[in-house]
C-alpha positions in Angstrom: 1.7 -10.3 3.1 -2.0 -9.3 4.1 -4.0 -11.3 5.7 -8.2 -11.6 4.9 -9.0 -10.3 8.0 -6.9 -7.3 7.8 -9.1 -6.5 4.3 -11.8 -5.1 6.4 -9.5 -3.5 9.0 -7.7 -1.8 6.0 -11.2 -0.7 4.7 -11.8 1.2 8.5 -8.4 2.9 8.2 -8.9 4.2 4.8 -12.4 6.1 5.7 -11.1 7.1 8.7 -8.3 8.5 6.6 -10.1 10.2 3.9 -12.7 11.6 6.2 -9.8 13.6 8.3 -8.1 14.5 4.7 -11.7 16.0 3.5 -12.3 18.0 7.0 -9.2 19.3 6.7 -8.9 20.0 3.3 -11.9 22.1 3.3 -9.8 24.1 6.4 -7.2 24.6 4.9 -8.9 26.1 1.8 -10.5 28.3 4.0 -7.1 29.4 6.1 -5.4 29.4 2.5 -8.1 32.2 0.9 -7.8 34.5 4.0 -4.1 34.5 4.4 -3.2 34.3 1.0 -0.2 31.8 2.3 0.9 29.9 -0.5 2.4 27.5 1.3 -1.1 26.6 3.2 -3.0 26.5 -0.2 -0.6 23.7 -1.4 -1.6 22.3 2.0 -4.9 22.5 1.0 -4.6 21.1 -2.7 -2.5 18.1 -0.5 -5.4 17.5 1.7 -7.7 17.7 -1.8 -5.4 14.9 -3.4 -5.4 12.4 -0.6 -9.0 12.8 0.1 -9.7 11.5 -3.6 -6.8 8.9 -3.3 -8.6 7.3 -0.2 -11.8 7.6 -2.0 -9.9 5.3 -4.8 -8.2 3.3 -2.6 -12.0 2.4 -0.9 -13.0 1.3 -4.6 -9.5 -0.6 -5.1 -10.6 -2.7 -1.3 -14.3 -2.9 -3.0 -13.8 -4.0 -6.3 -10.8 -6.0 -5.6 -12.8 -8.3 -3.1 -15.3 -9.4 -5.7 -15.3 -13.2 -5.6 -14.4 -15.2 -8.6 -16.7 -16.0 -11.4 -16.4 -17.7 -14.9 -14.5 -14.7 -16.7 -12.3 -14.5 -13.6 -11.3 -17.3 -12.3 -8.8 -16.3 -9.8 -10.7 -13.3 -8.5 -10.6 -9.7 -9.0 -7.9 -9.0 -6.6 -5.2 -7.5 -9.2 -7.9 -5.3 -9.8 -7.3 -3.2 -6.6 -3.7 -2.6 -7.5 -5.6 -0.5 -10.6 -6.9 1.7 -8.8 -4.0 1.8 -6.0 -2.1 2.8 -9.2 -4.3 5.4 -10.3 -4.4 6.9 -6.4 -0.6 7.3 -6.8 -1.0 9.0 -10.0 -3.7 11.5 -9.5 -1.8 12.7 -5.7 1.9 12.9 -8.1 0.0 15.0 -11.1 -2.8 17.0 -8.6 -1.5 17.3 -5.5 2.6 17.7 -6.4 2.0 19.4 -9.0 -0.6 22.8 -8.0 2.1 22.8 -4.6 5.1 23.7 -7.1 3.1 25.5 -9.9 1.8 27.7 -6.7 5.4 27.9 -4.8 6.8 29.0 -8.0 4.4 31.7 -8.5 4.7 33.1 -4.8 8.6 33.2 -5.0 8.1 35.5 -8.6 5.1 37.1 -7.2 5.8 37.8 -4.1 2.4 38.8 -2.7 0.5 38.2 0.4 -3.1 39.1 1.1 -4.1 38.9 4.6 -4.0 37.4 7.7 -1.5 34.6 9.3 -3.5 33.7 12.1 -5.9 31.4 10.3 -3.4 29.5 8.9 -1.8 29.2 12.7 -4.9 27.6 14.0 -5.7 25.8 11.2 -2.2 23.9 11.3 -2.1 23.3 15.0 -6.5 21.5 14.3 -5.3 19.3 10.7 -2.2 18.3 12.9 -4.1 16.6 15.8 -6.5 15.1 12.6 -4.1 13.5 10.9 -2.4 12.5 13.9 -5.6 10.5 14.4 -5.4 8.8 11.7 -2.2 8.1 11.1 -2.1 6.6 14.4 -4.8 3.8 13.2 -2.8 3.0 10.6 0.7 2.2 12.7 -1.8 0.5 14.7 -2.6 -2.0 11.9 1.1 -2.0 10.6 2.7 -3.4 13.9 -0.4 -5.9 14.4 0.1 -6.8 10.7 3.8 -7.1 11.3 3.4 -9.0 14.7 1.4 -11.7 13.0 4.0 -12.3 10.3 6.8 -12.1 13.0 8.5 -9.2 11.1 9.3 -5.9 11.8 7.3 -3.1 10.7 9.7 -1.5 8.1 10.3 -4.7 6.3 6.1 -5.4 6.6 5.3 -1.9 4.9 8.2 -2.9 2.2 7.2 -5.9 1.3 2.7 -6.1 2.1 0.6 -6.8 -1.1 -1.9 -4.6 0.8 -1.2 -1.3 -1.2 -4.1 0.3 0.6 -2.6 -0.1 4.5 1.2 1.3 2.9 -0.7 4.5 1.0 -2.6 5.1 4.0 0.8 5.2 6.3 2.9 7.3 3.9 0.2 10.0 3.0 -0.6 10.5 6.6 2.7 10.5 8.0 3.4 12.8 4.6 0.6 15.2 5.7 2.2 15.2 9.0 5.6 16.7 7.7 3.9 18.8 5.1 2.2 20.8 7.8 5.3 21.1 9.8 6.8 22.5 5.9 3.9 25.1 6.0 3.8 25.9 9.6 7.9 26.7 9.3 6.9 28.7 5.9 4.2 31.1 7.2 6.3 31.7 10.3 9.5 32.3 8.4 7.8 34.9 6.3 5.7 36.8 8.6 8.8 37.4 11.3 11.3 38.5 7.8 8.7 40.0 6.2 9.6 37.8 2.6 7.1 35.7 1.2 10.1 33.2 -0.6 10.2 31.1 2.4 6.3 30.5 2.1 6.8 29.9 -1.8 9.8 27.0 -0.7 7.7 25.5 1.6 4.8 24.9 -1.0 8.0 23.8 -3.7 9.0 21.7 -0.4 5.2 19.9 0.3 5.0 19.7 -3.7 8.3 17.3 -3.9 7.2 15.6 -0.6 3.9 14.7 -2.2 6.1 13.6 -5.5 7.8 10.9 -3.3 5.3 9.6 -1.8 3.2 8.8 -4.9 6.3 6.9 -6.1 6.8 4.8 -3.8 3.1 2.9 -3.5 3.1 3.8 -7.1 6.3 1.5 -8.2 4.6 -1.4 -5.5 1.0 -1.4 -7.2 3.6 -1.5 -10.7 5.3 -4.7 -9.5 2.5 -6.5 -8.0 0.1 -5.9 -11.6 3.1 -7.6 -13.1 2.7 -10.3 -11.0 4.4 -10.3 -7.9 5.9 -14.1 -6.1 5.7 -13.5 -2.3 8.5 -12.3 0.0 12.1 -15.1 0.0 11.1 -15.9 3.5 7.7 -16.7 3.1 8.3 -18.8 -0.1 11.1 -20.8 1.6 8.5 -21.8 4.1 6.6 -22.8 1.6 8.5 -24.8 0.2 9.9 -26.4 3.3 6.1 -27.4 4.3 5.7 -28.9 1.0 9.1 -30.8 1.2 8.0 -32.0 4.7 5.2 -34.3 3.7 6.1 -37.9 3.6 5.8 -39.2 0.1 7.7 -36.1 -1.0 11.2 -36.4 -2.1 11.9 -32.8 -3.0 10.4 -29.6 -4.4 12.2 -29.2 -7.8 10.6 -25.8 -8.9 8.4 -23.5 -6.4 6.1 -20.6 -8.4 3.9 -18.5 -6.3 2.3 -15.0 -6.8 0.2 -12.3 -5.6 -3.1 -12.4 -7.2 -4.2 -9.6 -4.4 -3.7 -8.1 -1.6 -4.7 -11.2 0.2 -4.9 -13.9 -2.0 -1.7 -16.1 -3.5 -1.3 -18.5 -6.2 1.2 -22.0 -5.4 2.7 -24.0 -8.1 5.6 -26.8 -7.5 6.7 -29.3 -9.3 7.3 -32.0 -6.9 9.4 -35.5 -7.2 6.9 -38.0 -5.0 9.0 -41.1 -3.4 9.3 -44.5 -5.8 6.6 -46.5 -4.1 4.6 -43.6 -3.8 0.8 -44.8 -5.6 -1.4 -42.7 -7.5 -3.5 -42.4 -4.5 -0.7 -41.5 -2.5 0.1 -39.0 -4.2 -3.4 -37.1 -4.4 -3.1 -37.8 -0.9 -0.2 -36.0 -0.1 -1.4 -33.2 -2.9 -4.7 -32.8 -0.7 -2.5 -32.8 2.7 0.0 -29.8 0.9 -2.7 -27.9 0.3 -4.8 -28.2 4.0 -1.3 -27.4 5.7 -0.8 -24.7 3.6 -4.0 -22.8 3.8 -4.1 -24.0 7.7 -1.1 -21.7 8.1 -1.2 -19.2 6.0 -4.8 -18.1 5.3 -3.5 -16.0 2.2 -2.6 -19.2 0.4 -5.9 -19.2 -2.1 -4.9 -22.0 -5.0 -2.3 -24.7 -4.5 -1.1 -26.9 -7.5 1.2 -29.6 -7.4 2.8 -31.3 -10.7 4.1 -34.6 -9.6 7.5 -35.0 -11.9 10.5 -36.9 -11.9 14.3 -35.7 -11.1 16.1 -34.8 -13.2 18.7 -37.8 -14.2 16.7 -40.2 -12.0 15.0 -42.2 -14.9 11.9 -42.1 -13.1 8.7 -41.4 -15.2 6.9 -38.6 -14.4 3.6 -39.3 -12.9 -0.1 -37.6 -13.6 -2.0 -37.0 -10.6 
C-alpha cells in the first residue's frame, strides 16, 4: 500500500524530519551539558539516533527507486527495506541503549551539575519542531489512507512504505519522550532527587526500544516477501475473474517487491471456446485494468490452466 507518487512525498517528509531531529539534537546536547539532566542527554542521544535513521531512510527512498536492469530484473525496491531495517537497528542499539545505560547511572550516581532552565526552554523549542514535522507526516498518512479508502491505523499497519510509518512513530515518539524528560527535570528540581530524571531517561530508552520494533518487524516481513493486504488481493482477484473469457482464478500470488511496486501471478481457467488469441487478449486486458487501478501493480502474469477435474487441457499462452 504506497502509491509512486507518494515516493517523492515520503522523500520531502523524511528531510523535513531529519533536519528538525539534527536542530534539535544539537540543542538538546547543549541543554544536556549545562544542566547535567540526564534525562535531557538521553533526549539528546534520541534526537542523535533519529537524525541518522532519516539519513538511512533517505538512502533506503534513493536506492530503492533505482530502475531495473539485467542483474535486477524486478528493481531494487526490496533494497529500501535494507536500509529501513538497519534505521530500526541503529535507533534500538544507539538511541535505547545510551538513554538506559545513562538513566541507570543517574539513579546510582545521583549527581546534577547545573542549571534546569536550559533544558526548560529547550523542551518547550524541540516540542514545536517536532510538532512540525510530525504534522507533515499525518498529513501524508490520512491522504495515503483516503486514496486507499482505509483508515489511517489500518494504512500505517499494513503500508509497504516503511519510510512514511518510521517517520510517524519516531516523531510522534520524540513527542512523548520530551513530555518523559520535561516531567523528569521538573520532578527532580521541585524534590530535590535526581531518580526521577534517571527514570525518565530509563522511560525515553524503552520508548525508543518499541519503536524500533515495530518498523523493524515490518521491513522483516516485507524482505521475506510480503503478498499485499486480504482486501486488496480479493480485488485483485475479483478484476481478474471479471474479464469475459475467464472462468475463474484458481490460485492468486502477489507480493511486495517495494514500497511501491507489486508482483501478480494467477493461474487462471479461460472459458472452452476461448482461442489462443483470446486468451493473450484477455491476459493483455488483466493487466491494463490492473495497472489502470492500481498504479502499484508493476508485473502481472497470468498461467492459463485447466480445473481441476474438468479434463480440459491446460493451455500455453
Amino acid at each position: 500500500m504506497a502509491a509512486p507518487g507518494g515516493r517523492t512525498e515520503s522523500v520531502g517528509t523524511v528531510v523535513v524530519a531529519g533536519a528538525a531531529n539534527l536542530a534539535v539534537a544539537v540543542a538538546k546536547l547543549v541543554a544536556g551539558l549545562i544542566s547535567g539532566s540526564a534525562a535531557m542527554l538521553s533526549e539528546a542521544a534520541h534526537s542523535v539516533a533519529d537524525t541518522t535513521t532519516e539519513v538511512l531512510l533517505y538512502l533506503a527512498l534513493r536506492r530503492g527507486s533505482r530502475p531495473p536492469d539485467t542483474r535486477h530484473p524486478f528493481g531494487y525496491g526490496m533494497e529500501s527495506y535494507v536500509w529501513a531495517l538497519l534505521a530500526a537497528l541503529f535507533t534500538f542499539v544507539a538511541g535505547a541503549g545510551f538513554a538506559v545505560t545513562h538513566g541507570v547511572t543517574t539513579i546510582l550516581v545521583h549527581e546534577h551539575s547545573g542549571d534546569y532552565l536550559a533544558s526548560y526552554v529547550v523542551l518547550a523549542v524541540s516540542f514545536a519542531i517536532e510538532s512540525v514535522s510530525l504534522a507533515r507526516a499525518v498529513r501524508q498518512v490520512r491522504r495515503e489512507s483516503r486514496r486507499w479508502r482505509t483508515t489511517p491505523r489500518r494504512f500505517l499497519r499494513l503500508t509497504a512504505d516503511t519510510t512514511v510509518k518510521a517517520v510517524f512513530l519516531e516523531d510522534s515518539a520524540a513527542l512523548i519522550g520530551l513530555l518523559l524528560a520535561a516531567a523528569g527535570v521538573a520532578l527532580s528540581e521541585l524534590t530535590g532527587d535526581e531518580l526521577y530524571d534517571g527514570i525518565a531517561s530509563i522511560l525515553i530508552g524503552v520508548l525508543l526500544l518499541v519503536v524500533a520494533s515495530i518498523p523493524a518487524y515490518s521491513n522483516v516481513s516485507l524482505l521475506v516477501g510480503r503478498a499485499v493486504p486480504a482486501r486488496l488481493r480479493g480485488e485483485i482477484a475479483d478484476e481478474v475473474a471479471g474479464l469475459p473469457a475467464v472462468r475463474r482464478v484458481e490460485t492468486l500470488l502477489t507480493m511486495q517487491l517495494g514500497p511501491a511496486d507489486i508482483l501478480v501471478a494467477a493461474k487462471v481457467d479461460f472459458a472452452d471456446d476461448a482461442s489462443g488469441a483470446t486468451i493473450e487478449a484477455t491476459a493483455d486486458e488483466a493487466e491494463r485494468r490492473l495497472t489502470a487501478r492500481y498504479p502499484e501493480i508493476r508485473y502481472v502474469f497470468l498461467d492459463p490452466t485447466a480445473t481441476p477435474g474438468t479434463g480440459h487441457a491446460d493451455r500455453d499462452r
